[in-house]
KOLZA-724043 format. One record per residue (C-alpha): x, y, z; residue number from 1. Coordinates in steps of 0.02 Angstrom, whole numbers, padded with zeros to 5 digits. Layout:
# residues N
DOMAR      X      Y      Z resi
DOMAR      X      Y      Z  NUM
...
This chain:
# residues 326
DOMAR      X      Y      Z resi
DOMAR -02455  01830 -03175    1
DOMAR -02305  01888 -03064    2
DOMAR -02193  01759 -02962    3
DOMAR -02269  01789 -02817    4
DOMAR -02446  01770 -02893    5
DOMAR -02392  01614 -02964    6
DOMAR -02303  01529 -02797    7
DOMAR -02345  01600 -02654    8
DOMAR -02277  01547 -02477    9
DOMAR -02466  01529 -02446   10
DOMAR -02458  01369 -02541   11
DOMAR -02489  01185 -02444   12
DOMAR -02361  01111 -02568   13
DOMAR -02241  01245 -02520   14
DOMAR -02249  01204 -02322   15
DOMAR -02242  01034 -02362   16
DOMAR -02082  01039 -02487   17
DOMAR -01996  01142 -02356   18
DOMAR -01982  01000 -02237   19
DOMAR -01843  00892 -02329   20
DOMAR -01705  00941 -02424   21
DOMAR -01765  00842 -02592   22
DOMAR -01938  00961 -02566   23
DOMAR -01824  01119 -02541   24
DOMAR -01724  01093 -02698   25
DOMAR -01889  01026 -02820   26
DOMAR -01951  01220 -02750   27
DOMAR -01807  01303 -02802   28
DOMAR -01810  01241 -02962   29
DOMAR -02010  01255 -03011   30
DOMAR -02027  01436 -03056   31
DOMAR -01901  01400 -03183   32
DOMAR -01985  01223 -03252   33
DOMAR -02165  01317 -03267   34
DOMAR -02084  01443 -03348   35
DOMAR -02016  01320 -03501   36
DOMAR -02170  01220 -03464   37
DOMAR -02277  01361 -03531   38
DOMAR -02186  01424 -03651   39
DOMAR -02185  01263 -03750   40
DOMAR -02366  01225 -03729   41
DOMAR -02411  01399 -03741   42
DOMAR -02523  01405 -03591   43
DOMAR -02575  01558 -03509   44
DOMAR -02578  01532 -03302   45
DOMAR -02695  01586 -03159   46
DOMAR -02663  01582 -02987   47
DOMAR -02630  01389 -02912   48
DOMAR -02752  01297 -02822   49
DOMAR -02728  01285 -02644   50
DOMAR -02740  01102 -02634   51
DOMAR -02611  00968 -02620   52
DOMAR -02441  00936 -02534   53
DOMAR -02347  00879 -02659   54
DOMAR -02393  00940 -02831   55
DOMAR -02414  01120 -02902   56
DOMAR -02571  01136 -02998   57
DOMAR -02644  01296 -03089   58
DOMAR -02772  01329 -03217   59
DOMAR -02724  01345 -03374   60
DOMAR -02768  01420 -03565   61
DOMAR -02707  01339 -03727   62
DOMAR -02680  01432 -03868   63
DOMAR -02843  01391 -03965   64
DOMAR -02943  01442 -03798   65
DOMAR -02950  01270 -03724   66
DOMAR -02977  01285 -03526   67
DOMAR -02850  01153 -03438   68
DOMAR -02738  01123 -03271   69
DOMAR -02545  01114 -03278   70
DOMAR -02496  00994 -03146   71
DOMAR -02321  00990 -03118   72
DOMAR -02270  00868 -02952   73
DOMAR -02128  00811 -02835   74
DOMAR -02050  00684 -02893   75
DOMAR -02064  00516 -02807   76
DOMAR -02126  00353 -02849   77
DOMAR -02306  00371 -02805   78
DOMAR -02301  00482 -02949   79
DOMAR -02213  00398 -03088   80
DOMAR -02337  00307 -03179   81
DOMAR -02515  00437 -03150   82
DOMAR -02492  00526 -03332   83
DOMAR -02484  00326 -03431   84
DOMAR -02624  00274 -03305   85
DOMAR -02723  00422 -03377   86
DOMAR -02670  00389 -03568   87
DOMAR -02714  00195 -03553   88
DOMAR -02895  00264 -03472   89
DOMAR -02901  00397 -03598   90
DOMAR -03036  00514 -03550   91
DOMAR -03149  00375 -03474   92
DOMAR -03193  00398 -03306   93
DOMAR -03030  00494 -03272   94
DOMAR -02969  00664 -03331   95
DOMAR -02894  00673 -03512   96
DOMAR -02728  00723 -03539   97
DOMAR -02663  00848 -03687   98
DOMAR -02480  00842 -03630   99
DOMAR -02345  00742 -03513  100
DOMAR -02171  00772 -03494  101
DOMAR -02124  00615 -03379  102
DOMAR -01953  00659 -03361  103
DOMAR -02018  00835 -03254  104
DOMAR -02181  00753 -03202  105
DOMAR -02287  00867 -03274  106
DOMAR -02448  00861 -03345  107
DOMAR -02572  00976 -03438  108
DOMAR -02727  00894 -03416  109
DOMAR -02918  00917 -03452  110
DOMAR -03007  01023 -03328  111
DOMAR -03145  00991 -03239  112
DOMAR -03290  01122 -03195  113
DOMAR -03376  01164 -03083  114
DOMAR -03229  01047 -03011  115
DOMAR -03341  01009 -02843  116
DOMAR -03244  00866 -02770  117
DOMAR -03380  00717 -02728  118
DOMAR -03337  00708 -02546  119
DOMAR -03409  00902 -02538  120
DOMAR -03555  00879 -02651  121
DOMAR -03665  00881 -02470  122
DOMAR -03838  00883 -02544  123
DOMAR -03812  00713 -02595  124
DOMAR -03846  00579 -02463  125
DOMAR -03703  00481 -02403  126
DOMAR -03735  00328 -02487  127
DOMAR -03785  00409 -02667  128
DOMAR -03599  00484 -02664  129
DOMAR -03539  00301 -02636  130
DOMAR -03631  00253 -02779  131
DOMAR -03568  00372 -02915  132
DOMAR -03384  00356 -02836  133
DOMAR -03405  00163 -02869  134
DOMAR -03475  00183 -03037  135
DOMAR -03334  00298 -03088  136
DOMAR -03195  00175 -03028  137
DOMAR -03283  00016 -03093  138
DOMAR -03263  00108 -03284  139
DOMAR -03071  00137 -03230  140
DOMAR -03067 -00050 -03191  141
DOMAR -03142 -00089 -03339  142
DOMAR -03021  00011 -03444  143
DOMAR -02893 -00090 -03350  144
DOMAR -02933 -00257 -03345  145
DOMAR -02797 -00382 -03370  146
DOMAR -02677 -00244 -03456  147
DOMAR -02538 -00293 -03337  148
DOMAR -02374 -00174 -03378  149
DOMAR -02245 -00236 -03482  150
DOMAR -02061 -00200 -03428  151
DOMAR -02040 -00040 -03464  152
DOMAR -02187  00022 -03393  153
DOMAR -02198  00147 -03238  154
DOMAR -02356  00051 -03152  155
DOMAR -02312 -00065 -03035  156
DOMAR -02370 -00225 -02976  157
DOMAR -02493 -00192 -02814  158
DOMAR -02397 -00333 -02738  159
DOMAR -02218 -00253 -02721  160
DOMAR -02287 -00100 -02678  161
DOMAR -02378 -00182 -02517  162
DOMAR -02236 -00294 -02481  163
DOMAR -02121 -00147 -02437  164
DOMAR -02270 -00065 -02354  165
DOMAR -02268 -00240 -02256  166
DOMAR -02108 -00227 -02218  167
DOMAR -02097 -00023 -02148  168
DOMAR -02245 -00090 -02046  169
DOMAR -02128 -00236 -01968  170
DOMAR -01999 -00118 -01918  171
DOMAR -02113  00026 -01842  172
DOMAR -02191 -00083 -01755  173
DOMAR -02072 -00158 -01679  174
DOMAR -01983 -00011 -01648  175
DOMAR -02066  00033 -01513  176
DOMAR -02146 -00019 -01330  177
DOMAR -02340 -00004 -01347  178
DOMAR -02482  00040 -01238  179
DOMAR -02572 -00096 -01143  180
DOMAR -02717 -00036 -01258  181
DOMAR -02635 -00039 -01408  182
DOMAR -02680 -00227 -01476  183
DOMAR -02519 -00256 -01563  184
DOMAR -02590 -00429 -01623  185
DOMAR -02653 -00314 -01771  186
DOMAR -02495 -00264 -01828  187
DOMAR -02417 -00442 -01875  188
DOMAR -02616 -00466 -01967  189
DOMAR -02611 -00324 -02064  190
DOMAR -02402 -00349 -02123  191
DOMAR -02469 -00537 -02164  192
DOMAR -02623 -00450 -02270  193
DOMAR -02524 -00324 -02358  194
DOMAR -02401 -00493 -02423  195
DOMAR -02546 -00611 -02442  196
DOMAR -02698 -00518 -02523  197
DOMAR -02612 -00473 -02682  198
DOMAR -02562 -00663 -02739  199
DOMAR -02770 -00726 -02705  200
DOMAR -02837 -00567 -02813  201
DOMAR -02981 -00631 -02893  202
DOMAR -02982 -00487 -03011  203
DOMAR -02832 -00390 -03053  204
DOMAR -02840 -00230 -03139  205
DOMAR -02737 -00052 -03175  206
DOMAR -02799  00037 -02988  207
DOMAR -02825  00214 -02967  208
DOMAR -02718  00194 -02803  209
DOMAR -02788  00343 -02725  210
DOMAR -02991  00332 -02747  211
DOMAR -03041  00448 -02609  212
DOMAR -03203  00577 -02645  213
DOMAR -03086  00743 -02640  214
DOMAR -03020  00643 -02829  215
DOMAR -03185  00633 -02912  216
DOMAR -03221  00803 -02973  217
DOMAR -03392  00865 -03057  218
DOMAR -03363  00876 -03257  219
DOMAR -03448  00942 -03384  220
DOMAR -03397  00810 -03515  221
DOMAR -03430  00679 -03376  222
DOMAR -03537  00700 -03226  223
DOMAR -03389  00646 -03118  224
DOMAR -03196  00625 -03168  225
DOMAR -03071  00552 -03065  226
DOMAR -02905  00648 -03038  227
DOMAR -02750  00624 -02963  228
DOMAR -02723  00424 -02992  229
DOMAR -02581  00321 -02888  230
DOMAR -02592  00176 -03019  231
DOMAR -02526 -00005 -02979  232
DOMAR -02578 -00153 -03047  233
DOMAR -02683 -00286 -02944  234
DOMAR -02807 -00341 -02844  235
DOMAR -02967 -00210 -02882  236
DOMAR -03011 -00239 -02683  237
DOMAR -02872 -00135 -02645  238
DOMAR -02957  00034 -02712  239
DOMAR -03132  00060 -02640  240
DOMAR -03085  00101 -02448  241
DOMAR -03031  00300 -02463  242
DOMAR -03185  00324 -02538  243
DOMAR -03276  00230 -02398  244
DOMAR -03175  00287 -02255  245
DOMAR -03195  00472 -02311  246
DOMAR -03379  00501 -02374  247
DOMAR -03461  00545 -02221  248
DOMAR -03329  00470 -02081  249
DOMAR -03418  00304 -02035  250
DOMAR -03335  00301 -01865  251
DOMAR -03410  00443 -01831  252
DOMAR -03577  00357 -01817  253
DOMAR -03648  00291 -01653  254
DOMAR -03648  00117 -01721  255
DOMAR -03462  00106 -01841  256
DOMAR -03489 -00052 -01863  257
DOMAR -03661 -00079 -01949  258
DOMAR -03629  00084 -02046  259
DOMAR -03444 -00009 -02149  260
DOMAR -03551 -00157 -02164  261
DOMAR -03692 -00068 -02263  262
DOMAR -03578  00058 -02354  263
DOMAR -03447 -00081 -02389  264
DOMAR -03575 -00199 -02448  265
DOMAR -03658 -00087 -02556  266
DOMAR -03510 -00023 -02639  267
DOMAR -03442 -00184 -02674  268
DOMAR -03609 -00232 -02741  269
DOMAR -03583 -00104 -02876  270
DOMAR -03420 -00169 -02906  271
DOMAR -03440 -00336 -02902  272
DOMAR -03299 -00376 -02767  273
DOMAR -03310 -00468 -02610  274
DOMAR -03347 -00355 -02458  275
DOMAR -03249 -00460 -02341  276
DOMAR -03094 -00440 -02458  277
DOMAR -03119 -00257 -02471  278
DOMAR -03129 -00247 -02273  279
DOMAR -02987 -00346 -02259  280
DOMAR -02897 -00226 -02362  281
DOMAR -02957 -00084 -02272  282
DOMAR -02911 -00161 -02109  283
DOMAR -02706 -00190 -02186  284
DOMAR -02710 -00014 -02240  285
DOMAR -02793  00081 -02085  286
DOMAR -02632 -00012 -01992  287
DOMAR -02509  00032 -02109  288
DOMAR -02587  00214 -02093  289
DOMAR -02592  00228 -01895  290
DOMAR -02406  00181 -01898  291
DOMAR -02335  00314 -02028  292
DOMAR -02431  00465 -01965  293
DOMAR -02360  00421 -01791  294
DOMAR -02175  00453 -01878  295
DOMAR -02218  00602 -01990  296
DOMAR -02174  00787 -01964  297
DOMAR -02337  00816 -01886  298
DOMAR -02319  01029 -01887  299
DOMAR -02410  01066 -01726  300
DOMAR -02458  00892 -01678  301
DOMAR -02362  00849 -01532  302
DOMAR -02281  00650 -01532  303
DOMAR -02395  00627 -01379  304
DOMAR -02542  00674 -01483  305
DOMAR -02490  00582 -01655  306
DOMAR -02478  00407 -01532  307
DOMAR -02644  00461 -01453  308
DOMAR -02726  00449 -01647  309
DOMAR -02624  00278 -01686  310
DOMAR -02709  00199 -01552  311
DOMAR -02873  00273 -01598  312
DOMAR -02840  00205 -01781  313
DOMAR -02806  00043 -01725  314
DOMAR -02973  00025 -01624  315
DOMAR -03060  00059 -01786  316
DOMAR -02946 -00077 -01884  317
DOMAR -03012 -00206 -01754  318
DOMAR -03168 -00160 -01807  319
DOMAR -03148 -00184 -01995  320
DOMAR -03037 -00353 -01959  321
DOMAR -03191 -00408 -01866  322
DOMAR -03298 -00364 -02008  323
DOMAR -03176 -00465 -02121  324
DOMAR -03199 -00629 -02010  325
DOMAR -03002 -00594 -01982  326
């Protein structure tokens, strides 16, 4: 494989480095890291996979014929902890790994094939995709139940991260003047959420941080892995909602309402957590959401156009804060 085979401009994590100058510098270096990357695991590389933003991923070949993916990512916080999350799961319900170099975040993990990711696997109903999602994070919380992190440990406790997220939300929101339709009343609910939530968990538990379908991939070892973790440590309500929101976009139903309160009610049913606590969660994160992606490079989305979406996003978070008897 030539350079330009390897990292082309094509790339989604290329246009997305480019933007800062942290991103700009991690790309000029990464040619170079996959290089000593392969050469001491003694992989032989395809072409990357056109997914991601932040992380450059490619098939790879061991040296005894073993099919895997070298992952090698950004480095930010986020990322820190996924390669422990995936040794302390090791190979159950989640991806395996064969080698991590935390100091260049990089991972060669198990591959999965066919690889369909679960939100794609269309000829599955809806609600039978919710189903397998939940069963495949219910083993990952029961890998991870009550093995909080010790000190030197790269998980973190759910409750930091969503106290800074609380406190971004305070200052975007307050940033700004707000449409008459904007009900801003949601913004000081979902900051209070995002501080109170974590200290009530009635179940606490290393999360996947990032459960949404396209991270569930169809396995051979497995019928479906999950890739890609966030970890923390907390309340297990915080993970089920990516999966929700993004199998089959319930607000894109006639009726938004009744749709969440089947799909959230039968996934927590398979988990056995409280719907109203996952909605509630849902609710604090769908705020926190709506505010960021109104302050992010968004390419050819206009400012005019990213506000026009926050207020759309905080419609539907009055919808799952009703639903949450919030």
């Amino acid at each position: 494989m030539t350079p330009a085979d390897l990292f082309p401009d094509s790339l989604p994590v290329t246009t997305a480095m480019r933007r800062t100058a942290s991103g700009r510098d991690w790309l000029s270096r990464l040619p170079s890291l996959v290089e000593e990357l392969r050469q001491r695991w003694n992989l032989r590389l395809g072409s990357p996979y056109a997914g991601g933003s932040c992380s450059w991923v490619a098939p790879a070949e061991r040296a005894d014929g073993a099919r895997a993916v070298l992952k090698v990512t950004w480095p930010h916080r986020e990322a820190r902890p996924e390669g422990e999350a995936l040794r302390l799961w090791a190979g159950d319900g989640a991806v395996r790994v064969y080698e991590h170099d935390p100091r260049q975040y990089a991972l060669l993990l198990e591959r999965c094939e066919p690889g369909t990711q679960l939100g794609e696997a269309l000829e599955l109903p809806a609600e039978e995709r919710l189903v397998t999602g939940a069963g495949v994070l219910r083993v990952l919380w029961d890998r991870g139940r009550g093995r909080r992190p010790g000190p030197d440990s790269a998980i973190e406790d759910l409750a930091g991260a969503t106290g800074r997220l609380a406190d971004v939300l305070d200052e975007r929101a307050g940033r700004r003047t707000w449409p008459s339709s904007v009900d801003t009343g949601l913004f000081r609910q979902a900051s209070s959420l995002l501080r109170e939530l974590p200290r009530t968990a009635p179940l606490e538990t290393v999360l996947h941080g990032d459960f949404n379908p396209g991270n569930v991939l169809a396995s051979g070892r497995r019928p479906w892995l999950a890739i890609d973790a966030k970890p923390l440590y907390g309340d297990a309500a915080f993970d089920p909602w990516p999966l929700i929101q993004q199998v089959d976009d319930p607000f894109a139903h006639p009726s938004p309402e009744h749709v969440l309160a089947r799909r959230t009610a039968l996934v927590a049913g398979e988990l056995g957590a409280d719907a109203a606590r996952v909605h509630a969660w849902a609710m604090a994160r769908l705020v926190e959401f709506a505010l960021w992606q109104l302050d992010v490079d968004g390419g050819d989305t206009g400012h005019e156009g990213r506000l026009d979406r926050t207020v759309q996003l905080v419609r539907q978070a009055r919808v799952l804060a009703e639903l949450a008897g919030l």
